[in-house]
N, C-alpha and C positions, 0 to 999 in steps of 0.2 A: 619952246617947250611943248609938250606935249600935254593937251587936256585930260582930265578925269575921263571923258569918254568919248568915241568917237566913231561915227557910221561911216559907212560904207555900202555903197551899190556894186554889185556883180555887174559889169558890163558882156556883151555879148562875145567879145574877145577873148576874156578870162575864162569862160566858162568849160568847166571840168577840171582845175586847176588847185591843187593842193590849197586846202588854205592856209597851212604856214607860208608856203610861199606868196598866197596871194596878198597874204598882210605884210609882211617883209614887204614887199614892192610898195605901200600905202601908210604905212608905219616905219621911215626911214630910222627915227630916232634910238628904235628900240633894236637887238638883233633877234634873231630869227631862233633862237636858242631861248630866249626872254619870249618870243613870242605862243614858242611851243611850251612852256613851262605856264604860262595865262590860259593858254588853251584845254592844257589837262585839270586849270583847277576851275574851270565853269567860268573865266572871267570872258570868253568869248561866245557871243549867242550869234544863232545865226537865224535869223527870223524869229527871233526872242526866244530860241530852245539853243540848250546843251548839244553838243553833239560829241562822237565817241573821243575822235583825237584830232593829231594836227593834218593826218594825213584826208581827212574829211572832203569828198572832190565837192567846189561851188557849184552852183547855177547862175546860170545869165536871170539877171530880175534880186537875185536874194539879196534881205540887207544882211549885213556883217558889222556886229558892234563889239566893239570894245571899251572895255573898261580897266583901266591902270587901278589897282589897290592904293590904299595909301601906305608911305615904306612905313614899316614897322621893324622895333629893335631885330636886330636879323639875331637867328638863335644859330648855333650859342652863342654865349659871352665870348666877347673879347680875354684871352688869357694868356699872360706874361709871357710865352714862350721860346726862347732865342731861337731866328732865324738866320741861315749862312744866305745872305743876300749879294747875288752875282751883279744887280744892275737895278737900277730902281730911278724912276721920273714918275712924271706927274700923272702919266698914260699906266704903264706897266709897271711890273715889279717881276724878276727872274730868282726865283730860288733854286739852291742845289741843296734837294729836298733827304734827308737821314733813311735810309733804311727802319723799319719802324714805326714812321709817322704816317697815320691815316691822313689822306684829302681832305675829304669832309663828311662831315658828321650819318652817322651809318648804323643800323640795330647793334648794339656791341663796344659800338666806339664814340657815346654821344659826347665826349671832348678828349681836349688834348690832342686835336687835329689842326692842318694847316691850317685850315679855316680861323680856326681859334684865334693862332698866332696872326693871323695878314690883319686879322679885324683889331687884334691889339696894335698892332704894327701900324697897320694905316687910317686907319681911325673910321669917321665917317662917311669917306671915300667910295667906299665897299659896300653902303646899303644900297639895297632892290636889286642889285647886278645880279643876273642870271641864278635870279630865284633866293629866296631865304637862307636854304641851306648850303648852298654854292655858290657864294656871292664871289664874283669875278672868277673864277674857277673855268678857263678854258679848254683845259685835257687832264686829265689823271694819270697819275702813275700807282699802281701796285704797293700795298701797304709797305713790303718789304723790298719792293725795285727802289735803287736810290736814284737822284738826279737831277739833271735840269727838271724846272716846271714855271711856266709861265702864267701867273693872273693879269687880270686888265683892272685896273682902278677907275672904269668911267664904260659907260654903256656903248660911247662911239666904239673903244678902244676894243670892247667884248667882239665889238658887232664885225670890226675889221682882223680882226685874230680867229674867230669861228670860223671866218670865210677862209682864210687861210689854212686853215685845219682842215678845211672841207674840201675847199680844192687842191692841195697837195702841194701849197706853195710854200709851209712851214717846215723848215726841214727837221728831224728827230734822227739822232744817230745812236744808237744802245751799245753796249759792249756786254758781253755774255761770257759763263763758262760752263761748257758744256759736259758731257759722257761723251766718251768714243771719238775717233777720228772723224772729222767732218770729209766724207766723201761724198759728188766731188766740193773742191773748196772755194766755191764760188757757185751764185747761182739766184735764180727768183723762186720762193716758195708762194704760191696761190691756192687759196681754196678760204669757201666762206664758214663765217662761224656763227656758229650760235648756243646757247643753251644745251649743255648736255641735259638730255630726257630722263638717265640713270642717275646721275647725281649732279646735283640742281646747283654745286659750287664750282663748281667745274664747266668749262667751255669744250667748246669741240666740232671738227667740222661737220657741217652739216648743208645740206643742199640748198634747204630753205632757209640758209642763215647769211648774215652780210660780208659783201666781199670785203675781200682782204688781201695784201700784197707785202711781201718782206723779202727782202733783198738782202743777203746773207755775202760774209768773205771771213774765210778763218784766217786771221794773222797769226795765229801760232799754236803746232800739236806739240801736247805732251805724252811724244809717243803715242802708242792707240789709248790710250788711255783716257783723256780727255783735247778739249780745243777751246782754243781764245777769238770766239770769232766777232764780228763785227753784224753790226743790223742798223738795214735803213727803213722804214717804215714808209711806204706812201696810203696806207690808210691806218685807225689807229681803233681799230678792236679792240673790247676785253682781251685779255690774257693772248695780245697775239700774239708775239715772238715765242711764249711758253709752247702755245698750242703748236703752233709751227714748224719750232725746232725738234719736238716729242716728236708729231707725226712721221717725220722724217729719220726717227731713232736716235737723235742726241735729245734726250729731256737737259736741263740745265740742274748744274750741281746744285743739290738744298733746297731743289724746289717739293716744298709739300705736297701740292694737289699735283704735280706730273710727274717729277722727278722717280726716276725709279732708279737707284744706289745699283751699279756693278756686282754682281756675288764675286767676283775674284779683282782684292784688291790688294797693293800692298798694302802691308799689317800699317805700316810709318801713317799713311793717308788717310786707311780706314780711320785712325785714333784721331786724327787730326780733323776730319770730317764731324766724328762725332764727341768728341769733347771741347773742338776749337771754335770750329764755326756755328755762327750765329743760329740759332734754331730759327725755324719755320723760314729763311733767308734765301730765297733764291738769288743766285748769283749774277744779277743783273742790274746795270748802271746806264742809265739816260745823259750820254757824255756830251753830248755836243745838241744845238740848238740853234735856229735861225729863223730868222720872221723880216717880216718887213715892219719899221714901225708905221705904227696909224699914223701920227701928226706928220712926222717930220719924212715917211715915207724912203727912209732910210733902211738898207738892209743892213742887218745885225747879226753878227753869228756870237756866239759863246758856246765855250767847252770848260770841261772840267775836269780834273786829275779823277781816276779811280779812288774810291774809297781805302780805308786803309784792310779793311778786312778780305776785300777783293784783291789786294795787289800780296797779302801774307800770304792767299792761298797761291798764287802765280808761283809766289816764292818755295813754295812746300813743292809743287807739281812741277819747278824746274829743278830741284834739289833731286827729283827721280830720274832726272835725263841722266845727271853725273856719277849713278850709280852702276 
């Protein structure tokens, strides 16, 4: 186990080296997500001072202390939530998370988030993991993306799923509905993102923003009208595939902050658009999923049916082909 606190010397090898990474390599027990989350809140001194983040380069000579908090009730409460639970042991738990439900606790949405539910759900399992408000919480999905999502129930299990995430060995497969014919219908979309500067909710690419890679195949046009296309992620950005697929001229149906509606629609669609489907719901499902597990270092995949709101519109947009 891991002491209340613990130093560290900068050796002459290390030096100029991230200090998240430096403590990752010296702090096995914790991962490197847990260790950047101690670092933003003052719990890391480095020659007995603060310093700004994790990205902070060492010296050869500095010490490096650390200090673990003690857990406290992680906020918020635990609340009754039912969860559609795809796989669950002692390590992980896989949800196929509702369109709707916020991650974790955010200015606007301080309950009634996943979070909530795993801490009802799994009880004690979940304290200290990757910080208070995101405890076991490995990747996010979009309030209104539905889908697979995967938490860890134990700091190993965080620390082995990060890495996975990080280095692109977690597989994430999306299913999308877009605007307009995807041409052409296959392909890799790149370019980094970051913070739009004009409106602060919004992503967008940007030169000095982080890379990102989406790997796109439409499985089916409806007509030019719209497409059912397919997304692989190998890195996992804010609002990538939205950002992505927009840049490119297909924004995805329902989506709020990119979506931009057709001016010439059928009348049948337009109604159905806006009386049927879900507001603020971009039309996107996190279908399929794969990791390696930590213990038992087994590869695991799971998928999931489309939602039912996504699969009504399929049905409406192919009710136009037979017209």
């Amino acid at each position: 186990m891991l002491s209340d606190s613990q130093t560290f010397i900068v050796d002459h090898q290390d030096h100029g080296m991230r200090l998240d990474k430096f403590l990752a390599m010296k702090v096995h027990e914790l991962s490197r997500t847990r260790l950047q989350d101690l670092i933003e809140r003052n719990c890391v001194l480095v020659d007995q001072e603060a310093v700004e983040g994790a990205a902070f380069k060492v010296k050869a000579g500095q010490h490096i202390e650390v200090t673990i908090p003690p857990v406290v009730e992680a906020y918020p409460s635990p609340q009754n939530i039912p969860l559609d639970v795809v796989f669950e042991d002692k390590d992980v738990i896989v949800i196929n998370k509702p369109a709707g439900m916020v991650v974790h606790p955010a200015p606007g949405n301080p309950e009634g988030t996943l979070v909530n539910a795993l801490l009802n759900h799994c009880g004690e399992s979940l304290s200290g993991i990757n910080g208070v408000r995101r405890p076991g919480i490995v990747h996010r999905l979009d309030k209104e993306t539905s889908g697979l999502l995967i938490a860890a129930k134990n700091d190993q299990a965080h620390q082995s799923l990060a890495h996975q995430l990080a280095t692109r060995e977690m597989g994430r497969c999306y299913i999308a509905l877009v605007w307009g014919m995807v041409i052409p219908p296959e392909g890799t979309i790149e370019g980094s993102i970051g913070r739009d500067a004009r409106h602060r909710q919004r992503m967008a690419l940007r030169k000095d923003g982080k890379f990102a890679r989406t790997h796109y195949n439409a499985l089916k046009f409806f007509g030019n009208i719209a497409s059912l296309v397919e997304c692989r992620l190998d890195t996992g950005r804010t609002h990538q595939i939205r950002v992505h697929l927009t840049t490119k001229g297909f924004p995805l149906i329902g989506d709020p902050l990119y979506g931009k509606q057709p001016q010439s629609l059928p009348p049948f669609l337009k109604t159905y658009i806006t009386e049927q489907w879900p507001m603020a719901r971009q039309a996107l499902h996190a279908k399929e999923l794969s990791f390696i597990h930590p213990t038992t270092h087994e590869k695991l995949h799971f998928s999931t049916h489309l939602p039912e709101d996504m699969r009504n519109l399929i049905h409406v947009l192919e009710s136009l082909l037979m017209k």
